[in-house]
N, C-alpha and C positions, 0 to 999 in steps of 0.2 A: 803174596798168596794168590791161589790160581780162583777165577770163580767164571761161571757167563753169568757174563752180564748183557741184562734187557737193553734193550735198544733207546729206551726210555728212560732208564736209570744207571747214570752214571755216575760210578765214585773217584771223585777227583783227592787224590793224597795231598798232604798241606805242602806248601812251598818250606818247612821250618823243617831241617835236619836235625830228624827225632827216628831212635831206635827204641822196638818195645820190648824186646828182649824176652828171655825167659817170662813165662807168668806166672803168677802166684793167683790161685781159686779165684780169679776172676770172675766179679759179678758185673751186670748194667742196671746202670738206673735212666730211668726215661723219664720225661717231663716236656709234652708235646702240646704246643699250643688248645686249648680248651677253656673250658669256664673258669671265667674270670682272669684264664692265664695261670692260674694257681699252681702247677705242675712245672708251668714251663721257668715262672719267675724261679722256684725255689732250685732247678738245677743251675739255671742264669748263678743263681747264686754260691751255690755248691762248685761249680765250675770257677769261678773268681776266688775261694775260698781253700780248696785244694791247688790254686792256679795250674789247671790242667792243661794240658797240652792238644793243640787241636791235632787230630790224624787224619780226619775227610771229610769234605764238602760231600754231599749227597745232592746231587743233580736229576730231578724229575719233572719229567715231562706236563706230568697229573696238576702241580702246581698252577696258582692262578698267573694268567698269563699278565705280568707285568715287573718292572724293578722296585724294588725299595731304594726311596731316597734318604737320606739323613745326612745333614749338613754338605749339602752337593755332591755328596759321596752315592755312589751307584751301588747296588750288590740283587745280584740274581734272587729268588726265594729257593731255598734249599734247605735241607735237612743237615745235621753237623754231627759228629762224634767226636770225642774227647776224649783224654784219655791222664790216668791220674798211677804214678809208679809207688806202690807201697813200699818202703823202704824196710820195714816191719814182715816182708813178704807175709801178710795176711790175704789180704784181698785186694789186688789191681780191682781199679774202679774204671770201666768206660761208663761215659756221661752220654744218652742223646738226647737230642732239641730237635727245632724246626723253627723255620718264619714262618709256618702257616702247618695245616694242614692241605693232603689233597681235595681237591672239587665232588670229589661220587667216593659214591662203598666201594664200588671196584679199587676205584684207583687207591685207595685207606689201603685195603687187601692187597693189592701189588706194593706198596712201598714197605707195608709191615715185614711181608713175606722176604721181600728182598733183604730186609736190615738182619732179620732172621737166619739165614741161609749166609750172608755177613760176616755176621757177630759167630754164627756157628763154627767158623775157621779160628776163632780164639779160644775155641771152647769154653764158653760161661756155663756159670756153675748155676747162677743164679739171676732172675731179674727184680727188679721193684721198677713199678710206672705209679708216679702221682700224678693226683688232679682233683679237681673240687666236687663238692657232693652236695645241691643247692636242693636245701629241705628244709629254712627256715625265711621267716619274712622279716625285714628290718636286720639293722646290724649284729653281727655275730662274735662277743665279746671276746671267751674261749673257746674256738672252737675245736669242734670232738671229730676223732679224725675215727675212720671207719676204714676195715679191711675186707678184702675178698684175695682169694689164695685157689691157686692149684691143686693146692693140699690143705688135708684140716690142721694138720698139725700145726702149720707154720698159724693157721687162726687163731687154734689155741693157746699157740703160745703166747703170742700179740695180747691176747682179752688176759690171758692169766697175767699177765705183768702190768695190767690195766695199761695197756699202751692205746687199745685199739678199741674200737668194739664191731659187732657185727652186722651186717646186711641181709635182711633177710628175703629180700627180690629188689629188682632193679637189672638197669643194660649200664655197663660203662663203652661209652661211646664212642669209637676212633681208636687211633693208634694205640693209648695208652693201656686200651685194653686188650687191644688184639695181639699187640705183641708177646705178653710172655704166655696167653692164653696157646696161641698159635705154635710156643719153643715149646710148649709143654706136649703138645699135643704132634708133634713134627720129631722133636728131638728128648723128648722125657725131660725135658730141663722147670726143676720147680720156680715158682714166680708168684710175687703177689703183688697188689696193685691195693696201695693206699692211698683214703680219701679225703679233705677237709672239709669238717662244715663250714657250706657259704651261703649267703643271702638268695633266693631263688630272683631276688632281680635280675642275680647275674644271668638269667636266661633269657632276661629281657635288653638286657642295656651290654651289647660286646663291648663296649671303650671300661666297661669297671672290672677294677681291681680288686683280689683281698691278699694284702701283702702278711697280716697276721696267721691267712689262713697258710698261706705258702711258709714263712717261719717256723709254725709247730709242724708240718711236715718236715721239714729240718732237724727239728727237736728230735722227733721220733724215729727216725735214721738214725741222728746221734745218739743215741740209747739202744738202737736195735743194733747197731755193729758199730760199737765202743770209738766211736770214729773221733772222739777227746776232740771235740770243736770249738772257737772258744770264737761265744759269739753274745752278744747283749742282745736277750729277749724281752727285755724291760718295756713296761709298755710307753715310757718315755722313748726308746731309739725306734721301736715301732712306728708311733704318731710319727718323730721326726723326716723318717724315711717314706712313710706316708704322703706327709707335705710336700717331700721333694718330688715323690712320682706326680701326684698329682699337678705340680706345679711342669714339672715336663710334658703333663697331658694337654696342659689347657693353652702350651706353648704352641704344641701338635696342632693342635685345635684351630689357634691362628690366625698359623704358617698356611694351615688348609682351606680357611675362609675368605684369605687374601690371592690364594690362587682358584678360587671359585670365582670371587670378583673380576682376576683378571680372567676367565676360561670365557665370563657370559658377556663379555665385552669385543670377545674375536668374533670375524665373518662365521658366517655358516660355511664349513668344511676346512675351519684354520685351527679348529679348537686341537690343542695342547692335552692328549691325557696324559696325565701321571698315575 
């Protein structure tokens, strides 16, 4: 497909010989790094779970300047898109993520815009962006997940089926919000942006997670477009899953502490950033 592209933002096609063929009412769902990660974990998961197929690296400039390590392994920060073929021709799913967000609102506003103008060459019909909605203190058992829409209807529908409930002020903050605000507004394309109750810690501590809050976001996908998922929400594979992230966190944690030790042991102007 033909587009200009910014100087700034580059889409690199995956190396994996994949054709998207005809599409069927292709929707996107986004889930961009934010509080507590809640948006981003649940498409991580959504992606593994339709085993989607990647279609583009998204290379930007706006990104924090530096690489992500993981087991000696290098990778630039960039944005991804997925892409998931319904066999059912219901609804082709593109999935997007990120390692980060950008640095400034500008630069939020140039990458959304672009993904926008994008994704407008496959013509979606529809967006959802998750992510977490930190309005309670201490741990959040079930939490209630809350919508905001381009249209009432799509609100109504959500609280009538008690899937959802309502917002009645607030900013959703970053990509997740800007983008389907932005198709709606650009390209008349409807979109709503659901949210999970999470601990307002998570506005204070970025290393935490709420992996239950990202699961009922999943739940509720899966009830809003019959997506037949077949997934244990038991709060026994929760905890368990739990444990594991956590225990990959505090692995992170370290790996990090040991290369601080080595960082404050080099000359002055030998130090090693990672």
């Amino acid at each position: 497909m033909e587009i200009n592209l910014m100087t700034s933002i580059q889409p690199i096609r995956s190396k994996e010989s994949f054709s998207i063929g005809d599409l069927s009412d292709p929707i996107c769902i986004i889930g961009m790094p934010g509080v507590a990660d809640i948006g981003k974990f649940a498409i991580d998961q959504l992606i593994g779970i339709f085993q989607a197929k990647k279609i583009y690296d998204i290379i930007f400039y706006g990104y924090p300047a530096g690489v992500i390590v993981d087991q000696s392994m290098l990778s630039a920060p960039k944005a991804e898109i997925f892409f998931w073929k319904d066999d059912d021709r219901k609804n082709d799913i593109f999935f997007i993520t990120a390692d980060a967000q950008p640095m400034n609102p500008r630069e939020i506003y140039e990458l959304s815009d672009f993904l926008i103008e994008f994704l407008n060459g496959f013509k979606m019909s529809f967006y959802v962006s998750l992510g977490g909605y930190p309005i309670k203190n201490g741990k959040v058992g079930n939490p209630s997940i809350f919508v905001t829409s381009t249209s009432q209807k799509y609100i109504d529908r959500l609280v009538e089926k008690d899937l959802c409930s309502t917002i009645s002020k607030g900013v959703v903050i970053g990509a997740n919000g800007l983008i389907p605000s932005l198709a709606n507004l650009k390209y008349h394309t409807e979109g709503i942006v659901l949210l999970a109750e999470t601990s307002n810690m998570a506005l204070m501590n970025e290393n935490m997670t709420d992996l239950n809050a990202s699961l009922k976001l999943i739940k509720v996908l899966d009830t809003l477009f019959n997506l037949s998922l077949n997934i244990d929400f038991s709060k026994k594979n929760v905890d368990n899953m739990n444990q594991n992230l956590e225990k990959k966190r505090k692995e992170l944690e370290s790996e990090l502490d040991v290369g601080k030790t080595i960082a404050s042991k080099q000359e002055k102007g030998k130090v090693l950033y990672i």
